[in-house]
C-alpha positions, 0 to 999 in steps of 0.5 A, spaced: 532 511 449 531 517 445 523 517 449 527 517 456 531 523 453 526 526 452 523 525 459 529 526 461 530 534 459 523 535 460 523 534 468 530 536 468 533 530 471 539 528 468 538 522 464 542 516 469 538 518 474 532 518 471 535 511 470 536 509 477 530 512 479 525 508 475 529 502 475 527 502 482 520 504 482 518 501 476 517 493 478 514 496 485 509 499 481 509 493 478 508 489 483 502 493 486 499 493 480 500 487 480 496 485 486 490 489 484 490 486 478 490 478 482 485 481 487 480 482 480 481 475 478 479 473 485 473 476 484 471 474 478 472 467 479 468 467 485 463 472 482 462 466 478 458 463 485 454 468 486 453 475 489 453 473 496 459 469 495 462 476 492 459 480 498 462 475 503 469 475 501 470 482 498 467 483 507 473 478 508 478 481 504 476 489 507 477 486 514 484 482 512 486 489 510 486 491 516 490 485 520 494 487 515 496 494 516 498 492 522 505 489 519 506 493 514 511 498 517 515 492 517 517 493 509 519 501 510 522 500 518 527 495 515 528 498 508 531 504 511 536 501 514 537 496 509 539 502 503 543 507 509 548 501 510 548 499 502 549 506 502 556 506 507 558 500 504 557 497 511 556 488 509 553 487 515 545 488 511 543 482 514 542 484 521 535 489 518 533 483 514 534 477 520 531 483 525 525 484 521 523 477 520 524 475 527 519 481 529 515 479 522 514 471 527 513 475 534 508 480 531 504 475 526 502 469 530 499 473 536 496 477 532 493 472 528 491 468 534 487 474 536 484 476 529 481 469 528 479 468 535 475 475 534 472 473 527 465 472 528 464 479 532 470 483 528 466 481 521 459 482 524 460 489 525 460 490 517 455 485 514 449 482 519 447 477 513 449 470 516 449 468 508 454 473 507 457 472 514 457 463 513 463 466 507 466 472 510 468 469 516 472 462 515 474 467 509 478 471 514 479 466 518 484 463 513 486 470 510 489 472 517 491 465 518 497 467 514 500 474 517 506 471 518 506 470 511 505 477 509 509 480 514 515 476 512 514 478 505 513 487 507 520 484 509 523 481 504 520 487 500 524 492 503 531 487 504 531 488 496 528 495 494 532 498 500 539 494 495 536 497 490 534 490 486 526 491 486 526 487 480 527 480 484 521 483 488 517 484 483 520 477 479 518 472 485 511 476 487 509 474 480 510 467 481 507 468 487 500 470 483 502 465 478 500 459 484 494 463 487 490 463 481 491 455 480 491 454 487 484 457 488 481 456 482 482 449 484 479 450 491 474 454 489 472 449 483 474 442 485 477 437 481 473 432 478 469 429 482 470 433 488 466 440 488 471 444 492 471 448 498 467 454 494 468 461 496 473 460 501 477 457 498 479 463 495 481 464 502 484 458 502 488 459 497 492 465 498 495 464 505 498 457 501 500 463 496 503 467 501 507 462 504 509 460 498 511 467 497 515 467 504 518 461 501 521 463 496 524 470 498 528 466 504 531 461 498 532 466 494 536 471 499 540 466 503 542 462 497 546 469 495 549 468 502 551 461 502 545 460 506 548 464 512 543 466 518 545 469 523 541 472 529 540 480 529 543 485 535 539 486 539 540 494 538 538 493 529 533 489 532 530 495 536 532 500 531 527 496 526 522 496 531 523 504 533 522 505 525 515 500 524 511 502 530 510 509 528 509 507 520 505 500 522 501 505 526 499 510 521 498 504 516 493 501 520 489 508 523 488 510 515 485 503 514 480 505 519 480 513 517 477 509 509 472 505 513 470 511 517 469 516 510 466 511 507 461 511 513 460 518 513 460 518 506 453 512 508 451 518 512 449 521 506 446 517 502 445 510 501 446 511 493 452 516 495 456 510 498 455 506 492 458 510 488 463 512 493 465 505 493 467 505 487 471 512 488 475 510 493 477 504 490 479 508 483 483 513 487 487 508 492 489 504 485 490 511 482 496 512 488 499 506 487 504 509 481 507 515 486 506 510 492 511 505 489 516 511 486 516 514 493 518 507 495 524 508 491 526 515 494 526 510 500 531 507 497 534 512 494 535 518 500 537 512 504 543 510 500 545 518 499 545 519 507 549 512 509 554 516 504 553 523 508 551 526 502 546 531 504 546 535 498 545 528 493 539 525 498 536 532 498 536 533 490 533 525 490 526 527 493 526 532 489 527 528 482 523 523 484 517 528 485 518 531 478 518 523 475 511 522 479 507 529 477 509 526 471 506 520 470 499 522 475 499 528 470 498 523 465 494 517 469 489 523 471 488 526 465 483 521 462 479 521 469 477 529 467 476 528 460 472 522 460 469 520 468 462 518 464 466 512 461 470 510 466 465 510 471 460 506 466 465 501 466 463 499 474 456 501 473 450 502 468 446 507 473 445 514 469 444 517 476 450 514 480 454 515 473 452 523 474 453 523 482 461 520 481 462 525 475 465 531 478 467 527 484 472 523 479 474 530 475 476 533 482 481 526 483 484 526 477 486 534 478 488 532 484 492 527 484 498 532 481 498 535 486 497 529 492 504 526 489 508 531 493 506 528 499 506 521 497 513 521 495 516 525 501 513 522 506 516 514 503 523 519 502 522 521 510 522 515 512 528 513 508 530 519 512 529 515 519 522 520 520 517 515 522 515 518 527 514 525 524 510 522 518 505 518 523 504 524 527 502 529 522 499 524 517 494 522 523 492 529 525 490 531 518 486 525 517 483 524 523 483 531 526 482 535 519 479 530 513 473 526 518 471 531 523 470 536 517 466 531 512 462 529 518 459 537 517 460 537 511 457 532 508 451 529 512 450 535 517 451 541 512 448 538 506 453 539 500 454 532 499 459 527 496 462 532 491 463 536 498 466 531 501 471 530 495 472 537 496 475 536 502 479 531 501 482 533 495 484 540 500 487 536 505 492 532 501 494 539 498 495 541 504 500 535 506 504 535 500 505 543 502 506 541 509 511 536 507 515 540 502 517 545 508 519 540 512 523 536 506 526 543 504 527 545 511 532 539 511 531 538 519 531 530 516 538 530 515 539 531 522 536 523 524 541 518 525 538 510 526 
């Protein structure tokens, strides 16, 4: 208690705020941490195969990413309308959630359908080796085969952080990890006599997970409503698919912006991209404490405006912003102290180590400065702004970051530290950007 006081004074927020904020924020971070951490399991236990069963599932795993992106809106489009009736005391918060989840089978099936169908030439485009392809396109085969899964879990994600209860999110997505670890080491080992499936079935094993997971977010949610399912109005069914478009959209179009950096990265060289790689990573797992308190903005801003409480919305992205600085400050620092160590972790070369090391220094400092954008643009989209936040996102990724990488890194020769330079720049410049448009509270205009 006395450390959240303390906290509490430092930020200038008053402390059953801070409160609020966290009990939110915490178990999504949580949650996404989370499934970082049971990708690394999936790793190392099919690391144990071999280094073309690694290569042909990290290329599968890659590839699944961008499925899906695809239906990740769904999570923020339904989280909106979820926190802005709680916040106006409206019961009817079953009409997003039932909504989602039709949109989440109407999109899921197709799409895995036509992601299953376009495997072996969708995987090919990454890795040509057929041993690695023998692994990567079963793997995403039964990966994709589950996107109906996935898009019902984005739902349930946003159902319950939009009520503020994210802590039965996070509860049910652990046991959900809990039964992929067991499930796909079975599959990827055997039992017994039987030898298992290999590398695939670690595929294999998280789509049961999946739906699993799908599963016991239904029993859970309906059970608290006397197992009650109505079938959404056509106009909150159109509501949430005017919110997830723009926001699945964006997703996607930033899944293939990394694929294209990293590309243009290779350009450089091929020990650029190795590094890179390592980078990227480190900077994606990185964001995830401040992309999961924006979530909580969310939530947060949507239950003031349901109130038409403009003032206590406005005052909740900015609060929010103070807790992320806060914690990327303190999740940054040891990247400017001591990058050596920490890139020694994922690789013993010298030379790649030297390469990476002012790379990671700009990324820590960065990131203290890259929070703005990435809680404002989750407390836009609790505003109803999703198309405003896809069409700026994309235009600085696409029309700024890409092109001038391209002539940075590989034509102008000013390599990879260049090109984090760069990138550095633009995500200064988005949370810029977007602190104007939170401060100019144009957003509070938005109705849903």
């Amino acid at each position: 208690m006395n450390g959240l006081l303390l906290v509490s004074r430092l930020l200038g927020i008053e402390p059953q705020r801070l409160t609020r904020i966290l009990s939110i924020g915490i178990p999504i971070i949580g949650g996404m941490l989370s499934q970082s951490l049971i990708n690394l399991v999936d790793a190392a236990m099919v690391g144990r195969l071999g280094e073309t069963a690694l290569a042909g599932v990290g290329v599968g795993g890659y590839t699944t990413f961008i499925t899906v992106s695809m239906v990740m809106g769904l999570s923020a489009g339904v989280q909106a309308l979820v926190a802005r009736r709680h916040g106006a005391g409206d019961t009817s918060l079953h009409d997003p959630l039932t909504a989602g989840l039709l949109l989440a089978v109407v999109v899921g099936i197709p799409l895995s359908l036509l992601f299953i169908l376009m495997a072996p030439w969708l995987i090919s485009l990454f890795n040509s080796d057929p041993q690695v392809l023998d692994i990567a396109v079963p793997y995403f085969e039964w990966r994709t085969a589950a996107t109906v899964a996935v898009a019902m879990n984005f739902v349930f994600r946003g159902y319950w952080s939009g009520i503020g209860q994210a802590r039965i999110y996070l509860h049910s997505l652990l046991l959900m990890h809990l039964v992929n670890v067991v499930v796909s080491y079975v599959l990827i080992f055997g039992i017994g006599s039987w030898q298992g499936y290999g590398a695939v079935g670690s595929g294999m094993g998280t789509s049961i997970a999946l739906f699993f997971g799908a599963g016991l977010y239904s029993w859970l949610t309906f059970r608290r409503r006397s197992g009650r399912f109505r079938w959404p109005q056509r106009h909150t069914l159109l509501q949430v698919l005017r919110l997830t478009v723009p926001n699945s959209t964006q997703q996607t179009l930033f899944a293939l912006g990394v694929s294209v950096l990293f590309w243009i990265i290779g350009q450089v060289g091929t020990q650029e991209q190795a590094i890179g790689h390592i980078l990227i990573s480190l900077a994606l797992l990185l964001i995830l404490p401040a992309v999961g308190l924006g979530i909580a903005s969310t939530s947060l801003v949507g239950h003031a405006l349901g109130r038409n409480d403009t003032a206590d919305a406005y005052r909740w992205g900015w609060e929010v912003v103070r807790v992320a600085i806060l914690m990327m400050a303190l999740l940054g620092l040891p990247l400017w102290l001591f990058p050596q160590h920490i890139l020694g972790i994922f690789t013993p070369d010298q030379h790649l180590i030297e390469l990476g090391s002012w790379p990671l220094r700009i990324t820590g400092l960065n990131i203290v400065f890259e929070v703005t954008a990435m809680v404002l643009t989750q407390a836009l989209l609790g505003a109803g702004a999703s198309h405003q936040v896809m069409r700026i996102s994309l235009s600085m990724q696409w029309g700024v970051l890409l092109p001038l990488a391209y002539l940075a890194g590989p034509v102008a020769g000013f390599g990879l530290l260049g090109i984090w330079l760069l990138q550095g720049l633009q995500r200064i410049t988005l949370s810029l950007i977007y602190a104007l448009i939170w401060r100019s509270r144009h957003w509070a205009r938005i109705t849903l």
